[in-house]
BAPAKE-162903 format. One record per residue (C-alpha): residue number from 1; residue in three letters; x, y, z. Coordinates in steps of 0.25 Angstrom, whole numbers. Example, Ala and Ser with C-alpha at 12.3 -4.5 7.8 and 13.67 -1.06 7.14 Angstrom:
2
1; ALA; 49; -18; 31 $
2; SER; 55; -4; 29 $
//
This chain:
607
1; UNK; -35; 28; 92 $
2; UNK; -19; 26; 94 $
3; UNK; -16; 24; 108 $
4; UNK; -1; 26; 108 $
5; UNK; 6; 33; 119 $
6; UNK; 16; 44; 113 $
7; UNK; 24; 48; 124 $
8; UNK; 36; 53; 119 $
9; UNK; 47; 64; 122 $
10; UNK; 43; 77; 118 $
11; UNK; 54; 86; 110 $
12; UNK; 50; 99; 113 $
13; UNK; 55; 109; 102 $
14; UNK; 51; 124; 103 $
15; UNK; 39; 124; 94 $
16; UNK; 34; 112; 101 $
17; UNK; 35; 121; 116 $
18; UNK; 20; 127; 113 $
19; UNK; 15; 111; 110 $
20; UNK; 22; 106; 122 $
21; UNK; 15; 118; 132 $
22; UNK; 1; 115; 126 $
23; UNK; 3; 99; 128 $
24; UNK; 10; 103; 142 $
25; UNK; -1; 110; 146 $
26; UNK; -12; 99; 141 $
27; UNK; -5; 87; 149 $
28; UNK; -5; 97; 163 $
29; UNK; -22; 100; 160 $
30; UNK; -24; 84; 156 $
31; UNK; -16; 81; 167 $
32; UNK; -24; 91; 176 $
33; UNK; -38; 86; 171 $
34; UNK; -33; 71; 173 $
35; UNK; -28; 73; 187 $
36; UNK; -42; 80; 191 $
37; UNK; -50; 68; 187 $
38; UNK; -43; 60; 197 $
39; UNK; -46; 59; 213 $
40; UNK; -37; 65; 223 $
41; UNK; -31; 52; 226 $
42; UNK; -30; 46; 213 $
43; UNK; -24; 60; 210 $
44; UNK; -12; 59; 219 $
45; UNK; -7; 45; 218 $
46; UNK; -10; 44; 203 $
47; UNK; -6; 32; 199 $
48; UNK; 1; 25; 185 $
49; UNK; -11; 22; 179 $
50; UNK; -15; 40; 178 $
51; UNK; -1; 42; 176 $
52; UNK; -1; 35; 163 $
53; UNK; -13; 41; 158 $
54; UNK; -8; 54; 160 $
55; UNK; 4; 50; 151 $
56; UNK; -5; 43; 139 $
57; UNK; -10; 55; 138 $
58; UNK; 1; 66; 141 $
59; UNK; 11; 57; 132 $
60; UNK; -2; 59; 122 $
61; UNK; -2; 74; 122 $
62; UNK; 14; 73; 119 $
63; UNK; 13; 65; 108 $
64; UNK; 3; 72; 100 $
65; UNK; -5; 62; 97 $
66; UNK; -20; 66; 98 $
67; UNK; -32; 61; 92 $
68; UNK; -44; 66; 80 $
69; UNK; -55; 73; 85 $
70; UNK; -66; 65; 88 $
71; UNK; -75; 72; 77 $
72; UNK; -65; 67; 68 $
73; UNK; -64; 54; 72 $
74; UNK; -80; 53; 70 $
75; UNK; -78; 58; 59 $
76; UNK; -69; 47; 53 $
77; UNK; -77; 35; 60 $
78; UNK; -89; 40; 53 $
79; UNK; -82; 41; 40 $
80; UNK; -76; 29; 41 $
81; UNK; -90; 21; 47 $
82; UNK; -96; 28; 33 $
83; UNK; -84; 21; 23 $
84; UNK; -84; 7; 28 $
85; UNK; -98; 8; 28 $
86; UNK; -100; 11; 15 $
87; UNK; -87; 4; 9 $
88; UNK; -91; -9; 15 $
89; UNK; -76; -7; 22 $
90; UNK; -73; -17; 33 $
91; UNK; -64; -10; 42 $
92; UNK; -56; 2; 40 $
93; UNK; -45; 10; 50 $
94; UNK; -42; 26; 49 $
95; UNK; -30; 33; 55 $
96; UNK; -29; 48; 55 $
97; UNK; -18; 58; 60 $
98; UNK; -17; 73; 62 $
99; UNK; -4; 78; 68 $
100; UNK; -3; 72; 80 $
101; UNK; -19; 65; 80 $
102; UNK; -21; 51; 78 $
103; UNK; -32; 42; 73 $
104; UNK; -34; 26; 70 $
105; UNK; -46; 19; 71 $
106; UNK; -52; 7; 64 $
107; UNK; -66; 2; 60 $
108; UNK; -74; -9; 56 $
109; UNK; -69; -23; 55 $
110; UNK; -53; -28; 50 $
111; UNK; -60; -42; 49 $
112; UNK; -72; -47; 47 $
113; UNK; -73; -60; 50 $
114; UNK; -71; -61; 63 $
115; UNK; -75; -46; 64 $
116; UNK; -61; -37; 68 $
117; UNK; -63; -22; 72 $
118; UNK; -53; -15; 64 $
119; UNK; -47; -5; 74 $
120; UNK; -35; 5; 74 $
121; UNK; -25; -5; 76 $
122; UNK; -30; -15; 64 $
123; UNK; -20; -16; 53 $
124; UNK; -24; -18; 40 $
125; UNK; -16; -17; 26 $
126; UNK; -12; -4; 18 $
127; UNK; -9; -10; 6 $
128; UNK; -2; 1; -2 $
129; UNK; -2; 11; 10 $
130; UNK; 11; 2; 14 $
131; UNK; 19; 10; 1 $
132; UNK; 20; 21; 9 $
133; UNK; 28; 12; 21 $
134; UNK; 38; 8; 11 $
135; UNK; 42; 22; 6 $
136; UNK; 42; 27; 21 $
137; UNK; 50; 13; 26 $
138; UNK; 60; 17; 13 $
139; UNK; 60; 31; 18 $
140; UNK; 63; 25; 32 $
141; UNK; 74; 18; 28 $
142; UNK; 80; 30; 20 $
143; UNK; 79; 38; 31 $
144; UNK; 86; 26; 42 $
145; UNK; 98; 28; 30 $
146; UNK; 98; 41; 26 $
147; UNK; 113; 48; 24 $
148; UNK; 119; 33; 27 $
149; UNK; 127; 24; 16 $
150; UNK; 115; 17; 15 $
151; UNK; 105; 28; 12 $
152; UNK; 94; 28; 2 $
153; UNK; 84; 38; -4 $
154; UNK; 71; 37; -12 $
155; UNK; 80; 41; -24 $
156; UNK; 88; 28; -22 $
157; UNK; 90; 20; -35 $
158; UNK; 85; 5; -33 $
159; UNK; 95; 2; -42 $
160; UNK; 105; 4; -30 $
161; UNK; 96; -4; -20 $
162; UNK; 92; -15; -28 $
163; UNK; 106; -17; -37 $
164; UNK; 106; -26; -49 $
165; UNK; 93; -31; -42 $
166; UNK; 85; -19; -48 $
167; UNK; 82; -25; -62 $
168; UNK; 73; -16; -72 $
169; UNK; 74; -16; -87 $
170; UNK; 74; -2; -89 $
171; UNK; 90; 4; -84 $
172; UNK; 82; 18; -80 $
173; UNK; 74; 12; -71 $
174; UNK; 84; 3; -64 $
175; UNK; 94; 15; -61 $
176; UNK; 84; 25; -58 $
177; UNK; 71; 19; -49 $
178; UNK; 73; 24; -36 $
179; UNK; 67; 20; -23 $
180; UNK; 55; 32; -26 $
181; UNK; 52; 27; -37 $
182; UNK; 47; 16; -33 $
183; UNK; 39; 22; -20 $
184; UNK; 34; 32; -31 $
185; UNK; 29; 22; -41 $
186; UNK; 35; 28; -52 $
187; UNK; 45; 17; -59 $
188; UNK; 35; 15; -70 $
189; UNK; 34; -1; -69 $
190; UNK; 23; -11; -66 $
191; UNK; 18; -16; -53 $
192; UNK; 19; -30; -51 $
193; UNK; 7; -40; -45 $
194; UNK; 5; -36; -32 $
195; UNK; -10; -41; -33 $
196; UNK; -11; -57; -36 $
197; UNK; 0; -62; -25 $
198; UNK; 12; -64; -34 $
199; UNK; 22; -73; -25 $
200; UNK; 34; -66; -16 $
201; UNK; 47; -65; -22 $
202; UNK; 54; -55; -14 $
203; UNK; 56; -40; -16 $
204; UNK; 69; -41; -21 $
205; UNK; 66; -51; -33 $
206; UNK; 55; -42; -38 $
207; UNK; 67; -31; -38 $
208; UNK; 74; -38; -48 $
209; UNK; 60; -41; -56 $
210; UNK; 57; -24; -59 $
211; UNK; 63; -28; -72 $
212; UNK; 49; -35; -75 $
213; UNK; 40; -25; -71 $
214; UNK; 34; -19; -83 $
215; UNK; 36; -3; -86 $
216; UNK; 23; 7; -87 $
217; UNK; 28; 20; -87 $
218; UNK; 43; 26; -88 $
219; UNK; 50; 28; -76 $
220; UNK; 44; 38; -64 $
221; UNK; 34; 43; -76 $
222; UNK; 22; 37; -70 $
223; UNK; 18; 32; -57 $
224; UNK; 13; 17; -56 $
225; UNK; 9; 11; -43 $
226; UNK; 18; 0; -41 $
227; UNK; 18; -11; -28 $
228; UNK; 29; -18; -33 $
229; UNK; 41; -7; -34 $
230; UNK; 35; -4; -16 $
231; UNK; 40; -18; -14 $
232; UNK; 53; -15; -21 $
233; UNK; 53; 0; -13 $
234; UNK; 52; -11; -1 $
235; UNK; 63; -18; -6 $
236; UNK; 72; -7; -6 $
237; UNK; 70; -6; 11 $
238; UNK; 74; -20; 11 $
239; UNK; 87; -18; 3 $
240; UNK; 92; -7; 11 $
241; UNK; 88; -14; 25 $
242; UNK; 90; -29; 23 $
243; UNK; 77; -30; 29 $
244; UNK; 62; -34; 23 $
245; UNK; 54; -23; 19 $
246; UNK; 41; -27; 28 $
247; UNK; 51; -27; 40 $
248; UNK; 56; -13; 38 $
249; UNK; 42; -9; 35 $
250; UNK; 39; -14; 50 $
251; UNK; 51; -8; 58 $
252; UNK; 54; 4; 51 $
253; UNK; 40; 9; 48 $
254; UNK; 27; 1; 55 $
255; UNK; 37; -1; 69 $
256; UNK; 43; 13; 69 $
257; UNK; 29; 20; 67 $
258; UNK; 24; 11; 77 $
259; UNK; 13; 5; 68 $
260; UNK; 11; -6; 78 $
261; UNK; -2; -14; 70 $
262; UNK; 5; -11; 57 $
263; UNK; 14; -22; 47 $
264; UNK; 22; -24; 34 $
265; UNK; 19; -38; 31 $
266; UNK; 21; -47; 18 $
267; UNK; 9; -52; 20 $
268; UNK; -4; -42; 20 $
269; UNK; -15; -50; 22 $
270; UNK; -16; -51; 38 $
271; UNK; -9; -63; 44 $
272; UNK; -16; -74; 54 $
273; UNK; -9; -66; 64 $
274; UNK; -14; -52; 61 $
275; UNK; -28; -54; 66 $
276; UNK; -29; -38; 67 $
277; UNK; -28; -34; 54 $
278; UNK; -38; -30; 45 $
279; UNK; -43; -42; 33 $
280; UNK; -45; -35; 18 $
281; UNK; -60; -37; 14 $
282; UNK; -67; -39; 1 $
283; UNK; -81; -37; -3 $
284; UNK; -85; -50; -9 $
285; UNK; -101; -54; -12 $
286; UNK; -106; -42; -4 $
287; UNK; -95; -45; 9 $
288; UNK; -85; -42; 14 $
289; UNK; -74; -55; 13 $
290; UNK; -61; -55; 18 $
291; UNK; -48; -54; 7 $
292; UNK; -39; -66; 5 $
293; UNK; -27; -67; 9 $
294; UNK; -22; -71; -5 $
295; UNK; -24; -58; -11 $
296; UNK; -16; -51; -1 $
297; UNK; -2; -54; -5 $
298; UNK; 8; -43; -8 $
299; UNK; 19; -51; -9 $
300; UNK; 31; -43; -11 $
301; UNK; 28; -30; -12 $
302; UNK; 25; -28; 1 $
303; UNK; 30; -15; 1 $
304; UNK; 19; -9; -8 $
305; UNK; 10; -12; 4 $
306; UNK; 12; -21; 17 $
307; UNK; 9; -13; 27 $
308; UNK; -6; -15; 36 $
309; UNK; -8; -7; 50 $
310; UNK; -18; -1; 57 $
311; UNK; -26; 13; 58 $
312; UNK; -16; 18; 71 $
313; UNK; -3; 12; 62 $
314; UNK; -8; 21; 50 $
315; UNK; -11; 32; 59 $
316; UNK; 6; 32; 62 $
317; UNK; 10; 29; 48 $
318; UNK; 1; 42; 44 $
319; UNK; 8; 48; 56 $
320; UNK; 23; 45; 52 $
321; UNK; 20; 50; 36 $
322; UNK; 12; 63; 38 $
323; UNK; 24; 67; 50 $
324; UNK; 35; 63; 40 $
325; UNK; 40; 51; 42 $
326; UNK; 41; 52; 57 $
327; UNK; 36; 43; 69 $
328; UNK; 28; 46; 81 $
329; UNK; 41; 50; 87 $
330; UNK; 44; 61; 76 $
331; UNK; 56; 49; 73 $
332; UNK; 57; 53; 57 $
333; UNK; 59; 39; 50 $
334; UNK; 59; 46; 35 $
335; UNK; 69; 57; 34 $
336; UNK; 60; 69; 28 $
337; UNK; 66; 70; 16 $
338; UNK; 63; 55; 12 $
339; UNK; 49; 58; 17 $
340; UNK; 47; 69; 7 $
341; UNK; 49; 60; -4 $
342; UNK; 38; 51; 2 $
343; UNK; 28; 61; 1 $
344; UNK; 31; 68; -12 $
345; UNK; 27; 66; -26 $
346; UNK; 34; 56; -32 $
347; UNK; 26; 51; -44 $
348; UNK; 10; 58; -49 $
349; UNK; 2; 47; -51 $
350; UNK; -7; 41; -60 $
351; UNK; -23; 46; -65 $
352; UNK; -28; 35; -57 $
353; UNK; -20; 38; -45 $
354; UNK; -23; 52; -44 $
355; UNK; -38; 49; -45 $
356; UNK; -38; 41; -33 $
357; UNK; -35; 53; -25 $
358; UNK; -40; 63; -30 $
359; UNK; -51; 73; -27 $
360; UNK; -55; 82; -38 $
361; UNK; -65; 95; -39 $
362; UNK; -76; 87; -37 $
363; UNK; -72; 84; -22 $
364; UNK; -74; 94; -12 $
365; UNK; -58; 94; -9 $
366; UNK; -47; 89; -16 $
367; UNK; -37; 78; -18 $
368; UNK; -25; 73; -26 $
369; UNK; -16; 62; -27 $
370; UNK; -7; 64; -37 $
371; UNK; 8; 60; -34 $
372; UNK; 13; 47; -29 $
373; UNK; 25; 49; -16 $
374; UNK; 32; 39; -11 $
375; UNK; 21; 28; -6 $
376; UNK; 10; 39; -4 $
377; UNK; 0; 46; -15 $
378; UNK; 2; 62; -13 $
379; UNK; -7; 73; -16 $
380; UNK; -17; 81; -8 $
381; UNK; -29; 82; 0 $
382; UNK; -37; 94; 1 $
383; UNK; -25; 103; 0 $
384; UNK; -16; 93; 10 $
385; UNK; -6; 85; 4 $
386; UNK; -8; 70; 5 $
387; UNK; -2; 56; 5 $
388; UNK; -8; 44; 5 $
389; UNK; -9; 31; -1 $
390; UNK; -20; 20; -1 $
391; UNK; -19; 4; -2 $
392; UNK; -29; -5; -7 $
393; UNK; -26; -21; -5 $
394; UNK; -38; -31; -9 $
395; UNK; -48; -24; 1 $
396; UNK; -35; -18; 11 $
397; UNK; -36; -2; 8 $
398; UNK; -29; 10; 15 $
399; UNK; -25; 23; 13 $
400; UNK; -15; 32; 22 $
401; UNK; -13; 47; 21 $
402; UNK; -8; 57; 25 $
403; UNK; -6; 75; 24 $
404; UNK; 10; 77; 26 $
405; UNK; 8; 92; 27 $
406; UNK; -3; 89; 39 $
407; UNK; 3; 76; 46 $
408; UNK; -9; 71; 45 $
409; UNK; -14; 59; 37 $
410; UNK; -24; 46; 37 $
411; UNK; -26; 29; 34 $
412; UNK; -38; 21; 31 $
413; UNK; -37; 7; 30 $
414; UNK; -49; -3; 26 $
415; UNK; -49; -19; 24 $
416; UNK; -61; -18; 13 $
417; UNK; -67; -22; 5 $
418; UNK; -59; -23; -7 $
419; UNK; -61; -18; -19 $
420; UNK; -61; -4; -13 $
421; UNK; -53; 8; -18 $
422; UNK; -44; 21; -11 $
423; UNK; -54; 32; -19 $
424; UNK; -68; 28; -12 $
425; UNK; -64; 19; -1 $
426; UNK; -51; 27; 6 $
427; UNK; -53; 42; 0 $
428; UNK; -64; 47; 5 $
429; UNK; -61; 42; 22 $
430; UNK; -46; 46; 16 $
431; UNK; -53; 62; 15 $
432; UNK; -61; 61; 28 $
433; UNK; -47; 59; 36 $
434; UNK; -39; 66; 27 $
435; UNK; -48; 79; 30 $
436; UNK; -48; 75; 47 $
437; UNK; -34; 76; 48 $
438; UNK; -33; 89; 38 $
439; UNK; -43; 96; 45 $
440; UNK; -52; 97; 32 $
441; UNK; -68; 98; 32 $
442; UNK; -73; 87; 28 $
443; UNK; -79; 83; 14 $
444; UNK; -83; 69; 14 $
445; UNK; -95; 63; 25 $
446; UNK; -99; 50; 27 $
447; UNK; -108; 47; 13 $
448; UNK; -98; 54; 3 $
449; UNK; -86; 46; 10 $
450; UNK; -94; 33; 5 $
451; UNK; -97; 41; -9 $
452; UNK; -86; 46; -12 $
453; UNK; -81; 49; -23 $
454; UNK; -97; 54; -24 $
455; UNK; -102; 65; -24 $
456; UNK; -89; 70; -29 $
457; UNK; -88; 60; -39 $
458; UNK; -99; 48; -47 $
459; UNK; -92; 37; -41 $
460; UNK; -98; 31; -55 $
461; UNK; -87; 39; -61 $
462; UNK; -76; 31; -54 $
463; UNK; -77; 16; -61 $
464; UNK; -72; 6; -52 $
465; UNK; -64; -8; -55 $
466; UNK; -73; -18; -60 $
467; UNK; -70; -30; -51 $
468; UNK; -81; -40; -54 $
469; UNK; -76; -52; -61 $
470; UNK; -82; -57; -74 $
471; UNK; -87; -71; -74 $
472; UNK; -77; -79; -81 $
473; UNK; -79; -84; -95 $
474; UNK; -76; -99; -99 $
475; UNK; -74; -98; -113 $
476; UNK; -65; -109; -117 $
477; UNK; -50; -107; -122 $
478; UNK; -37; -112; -125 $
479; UNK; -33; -112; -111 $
480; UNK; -19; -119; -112 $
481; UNK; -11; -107; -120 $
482; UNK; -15; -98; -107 $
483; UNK; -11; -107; -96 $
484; UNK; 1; -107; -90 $
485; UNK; 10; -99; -80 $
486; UNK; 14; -85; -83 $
487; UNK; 22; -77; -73 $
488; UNK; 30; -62; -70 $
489; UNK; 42; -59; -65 $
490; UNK; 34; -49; -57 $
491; UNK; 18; -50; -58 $
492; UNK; 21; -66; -53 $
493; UNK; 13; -78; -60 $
494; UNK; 0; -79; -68 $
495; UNK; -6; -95; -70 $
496; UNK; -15; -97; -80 $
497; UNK; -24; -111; -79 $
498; UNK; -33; -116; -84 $
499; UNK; -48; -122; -80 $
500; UNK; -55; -134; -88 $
501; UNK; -46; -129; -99 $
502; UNK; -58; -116; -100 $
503; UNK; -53; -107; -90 $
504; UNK; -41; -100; -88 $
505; UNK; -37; -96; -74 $
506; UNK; -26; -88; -68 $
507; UNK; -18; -85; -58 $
508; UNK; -8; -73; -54 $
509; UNK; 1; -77; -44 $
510; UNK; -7; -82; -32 $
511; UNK; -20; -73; -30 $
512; UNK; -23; -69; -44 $
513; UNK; -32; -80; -49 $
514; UNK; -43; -82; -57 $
515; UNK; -49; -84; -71 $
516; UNK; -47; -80; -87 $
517; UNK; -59; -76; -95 $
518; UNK; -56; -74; -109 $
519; UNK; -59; -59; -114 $
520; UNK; -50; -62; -130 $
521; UNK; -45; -73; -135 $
522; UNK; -37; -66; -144 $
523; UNK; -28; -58; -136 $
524; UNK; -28; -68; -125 $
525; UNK; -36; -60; -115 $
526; UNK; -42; -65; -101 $
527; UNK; -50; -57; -91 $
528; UNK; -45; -61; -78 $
529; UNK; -56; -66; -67 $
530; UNK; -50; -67; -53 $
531; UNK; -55; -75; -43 $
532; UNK; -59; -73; -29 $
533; UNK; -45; -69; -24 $
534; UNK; -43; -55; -34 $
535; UNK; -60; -56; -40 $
536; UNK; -62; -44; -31 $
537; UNK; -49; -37; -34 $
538; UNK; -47; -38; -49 $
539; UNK; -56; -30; -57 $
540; UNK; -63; -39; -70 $
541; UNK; -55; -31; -81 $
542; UNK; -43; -38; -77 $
543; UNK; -36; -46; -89 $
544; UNK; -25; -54; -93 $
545; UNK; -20; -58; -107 $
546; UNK; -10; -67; -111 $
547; UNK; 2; -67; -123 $
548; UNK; 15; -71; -130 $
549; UNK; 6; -84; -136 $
550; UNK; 17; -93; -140 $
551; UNK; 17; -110; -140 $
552; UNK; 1; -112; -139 $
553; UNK; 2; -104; -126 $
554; UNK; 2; -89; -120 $
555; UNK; 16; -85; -114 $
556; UNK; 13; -71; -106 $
557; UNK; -1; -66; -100 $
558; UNK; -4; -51; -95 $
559; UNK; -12; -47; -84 $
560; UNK; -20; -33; -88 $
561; UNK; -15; -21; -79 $
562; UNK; -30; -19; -77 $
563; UNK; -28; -30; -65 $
564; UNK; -17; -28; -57 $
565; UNK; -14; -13; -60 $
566; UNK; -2; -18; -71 $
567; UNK; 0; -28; -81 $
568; UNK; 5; -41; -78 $
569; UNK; 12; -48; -87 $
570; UNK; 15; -63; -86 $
571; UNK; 24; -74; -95 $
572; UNK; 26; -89; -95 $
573; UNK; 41; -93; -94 $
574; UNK; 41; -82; -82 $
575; UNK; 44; -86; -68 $
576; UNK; 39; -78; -57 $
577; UNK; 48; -85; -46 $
578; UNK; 59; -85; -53 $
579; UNK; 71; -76; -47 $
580; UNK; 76; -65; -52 $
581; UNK; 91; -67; -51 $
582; UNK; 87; -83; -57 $
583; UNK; 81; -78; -68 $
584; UNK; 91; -69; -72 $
585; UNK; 102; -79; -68 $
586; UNK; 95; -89; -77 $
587; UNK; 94; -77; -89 $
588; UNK; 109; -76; -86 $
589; UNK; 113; -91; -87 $
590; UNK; 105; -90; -101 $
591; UNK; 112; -80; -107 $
592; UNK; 125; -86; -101 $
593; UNK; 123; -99; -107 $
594; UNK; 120; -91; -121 $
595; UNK; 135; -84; -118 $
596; UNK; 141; -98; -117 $
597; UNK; 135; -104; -129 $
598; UNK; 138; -91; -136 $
599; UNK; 152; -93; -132 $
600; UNK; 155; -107; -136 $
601; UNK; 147; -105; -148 $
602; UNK; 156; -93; -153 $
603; UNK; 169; -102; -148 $
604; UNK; 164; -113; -157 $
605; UNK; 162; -104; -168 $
606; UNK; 177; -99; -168 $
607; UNK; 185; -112; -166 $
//
């Protein structure tokens, strides 16, 4: 539970007068009841130590804030005994809150070796969760500069933030995009790797590389999930303040909601110094085995997740969304009007996405989640309508909810094991809560919240990723016209080697590594076999194929969307590193030294 005294000034307006008699007349019976289990003596020279007691709880009843009946917190310890039982689940926390009721509590382990109890104050990372701090820091932020000189809206063009750094090939997009499209994911361009541990270059160099990223749908036609334009959504915070964007995510949202275990780090995977927090587990040859570090690099696109906290820091962030925007204090940090936008339907989503949170005629009660907000998934549940939005990092999973109509709302949060996905693993405890703090009856019990989607559904319906790896094959090729460095402007640097002059191996950036198994010859085809960094996270279909053969060697080499969500695409003579502003400087000096030799050229012609 949160033991946090809330003893503040009470503003008594004159439809609260009614409140404020029925918590006046509770403090004179508790007071009473109190007084009469003392002696006569203690009675008449009470001392400090009573008085204060009397306050914790007197200064309780002012603040509103009371707890789940007991039932209901059975209930949710049963449930969630059931879940980790069945899903092999390490540790998990749950937050819940109802009006002025509060709920945190953590179970099982955060570690295992040496075993750590995970409690309501263990932090552990949200992965995409975090989106939703970085449009409510934006929105912060907004609000902090409303009706100044320097005043911004979601509707604000980049083009004005960013300058002549805001580089895109098409001249719609780089006049139009606004700051909600970004949060929205409705650009229509590529994601870039945020999976393999591609190197830092700094926010405001990938700014000026958009140019590169390649275009899947016309613009604000489709919604496409997209780390990458979070981490430039970020940067728009630290061009308006001058300041980084995990520090404003730390003062202006994880300080003023007083999120005490909570952080915005640029480093995900818990420090020597965060002995606390939770550790990400996979299941590996019937255990459970810790993640490593190496695959737990977001590198700059922090934005699009960074945040880890704990059940009671959830429980406020759920508080400070379904009241609004405001603070325990009833401070509003978001201006309502900005808020709105937060919570409305900025883009429908795709087939897949929809499916993820729905519940269709075959459920007892329904679901839907067909619009995408600004950081949140909307729709409804049974009736109710519902943000949320999960987070899935290589065995880190989240989920945070809540019912804007019913200031009410929800977080779960497990370390494992990977692979695990939202639909059976988060949903079904996501509907227990979700119908505790609704008031609903109850439709799921402890078997069907292990089934689900069964009975409802044949699981055998719903094909899961294959993630076995092949065994690799050793047929001999020409290895040398494969080997070679390619890179990207934006997916990083693929190396190709070379073993006994047989096997081809590769390496994306520095976690993506593994093997080539021929699958054509003709078209240049590889299956890619990972090793045990990503074995676990890649499934087997993933591919790559190499192009543009030219001198006895392949110049360019694709990796299949069928991997990493989109295609990567890289090129020899591409430098990764490489600045921006150098490369076009160099570009520049080029074609200025062309206009010279043109010059003296056409000088010489006419004398």
């Amino acid at each position: 539970m949160l033991h946090e005294l809330h003893c503040t000034s009470i503003y008594i307006e004159v439809h609260l007068l009614r409140d404020v008699l029925v918590y006046l007349l509770e403090w004179k019976k508790l007071l009473g009841i109190y007084l009469a289990t003392l002696n006569p003596s203690i009675h008449r020279t009470m001392n400090a130590q009573h008085l204060m007691t009397v306050l914790v709880v007197l200064c309780t009843f002012a603040s509103g804030q009371g707890s789940f009946f007991q039932n209901e917190t059975d209930l949710v310890d049963a449930m969630v005994s059931a879940v980790m039982g069945c899903k092999n689940i390490p540790g998990m926390s749950v937050s819940m809150v109802r009006g002025g009721d509060f709920f945190a509590k953590g179970y099982g382990h955060a570690r295992l070796d040496p075993p750590l109890n995970w409690t309501s104050q263990t932090p552990a990372y949200l992965a995409s969760v975090g989106k939703a701090f970085t449009s409510a820091l934006l929105g912060v932020l907004m609000t902090e500069t409303r009706n100044t000189a320097n005043s911004f809206n979601w509707d604000t063009k980049l083009s004005s933030i960013f300058g002549d750094d805001f580089r895109l090939t098409n001249d719609y997009l780089r006049t139009e995009m606004t700051i909600k499209d970004l949060l929205s994911h409705r650009t229509g361009l590529s994601d870039t790797d945020v999976y393999t541990g591609i190197q830092r270059i700094g926010r405001a160099e990938f700014v000026k590389r958009l140019q590169y990223l390649p275009t899947l749908s016309p613009f604000r036609e489709q919604w496409i999930f997209n780390n990458l334009l979070y981490a430039i959504a970020g940067h728009v915070g630290e061009k308006r303040t001058g300041q980084g964007y995990e520090s404003l995510v730390n003062s202006k949202i994880v300080a003023a909601l007083g999120m005490s275990q909570a952080s915005c780090g640029t480093e995900i995977y818990p420090t020597s110094s965060q002995t606390n927090y939770a550790l990400p587990y996979h299941f590996k040859n019937g255990k459970l085995e810790v993640g490593d570090s190496r695959i737990y690099k977001i590198g700059d696109v922090g934005p699009a997740g960074c945040v880890s906290a704990s059940a009671e820091d959830l429980g406020k962030w759920v508080q400070f969304m379904a009241s609004g925007g405001k603070t325990a204090n009833q401070t509003q940090l978001i201006h309502p009007d900005l808020f709105k936008e937060i919570t409305k339907a900025q883009r429908l989503l795709d087939e897949s996405s929809v499916s993820r949170f729905t519940l269709d005629s075959d459920y007892p009660v329904s679901a839907s989640g067909t619009w995408y907000g600004l950081g949140w998934y909307g729709g409804y549940y049974r009736g109710h309508k519902r943000l949320l939005h999960p987070g899935n990092w290589y065995g880190y999973s989240a989920v945070v909810g809540f019912f804007p109509d019913k200031n009410a709302g929800f977080s779960i949060s497990i370390n494992g094991p990977w692979y695990n996905d939202y639909r059976t693993y988060l949903a079904p405890l996501s509907y227990v809560l979700s119908d505790i703090i609704l008031g609903e009856s109850q439709w799921l019990d402890n078997n069907t919240v292990c089934s689900f989607p069964a009975p409802y559904k044949n699981p055998s319906s719903i094909v899961p990723l294959n993630r076995s790896q092949p065994r690799d094959e050793t047929i001999p090729i020409e290895t040398p016209k494969y080997v070679g460095i390619y890179e990207s402007r934006v997916f990083g640097t693929m190396t190709i080697g070379q073993i006994n002059g047989q096997i081809l191996t590769f390496q994306m950036n520095s976690a993506g590594i593994g093997n080539l198994s021929i699958i054509s010859r003709a078209d240049g085809s590889f299956r890619m076999i990972f090793n045990e960094l990503l074995n676990d996270v890649v499934g087997s279909d993933c591919s790559l194929q190499f192009g543009s053969f030219n001198n006895e060697s392949y110049q360019s080499v694709k990796v299949a969307s069928n991997c990493f969500y989109t295609t990567y695409e890289y090129k020899k003579g591409v430098e990764f590193e490489e600045l921006e502003d150098k490369s076009a400087a160099v570009s520049l000096s080029k074609w200025s030294a062309l206009g010279v030799c043109l010059f003296v050229a056409i000088s010489l012609m006419c004398t």
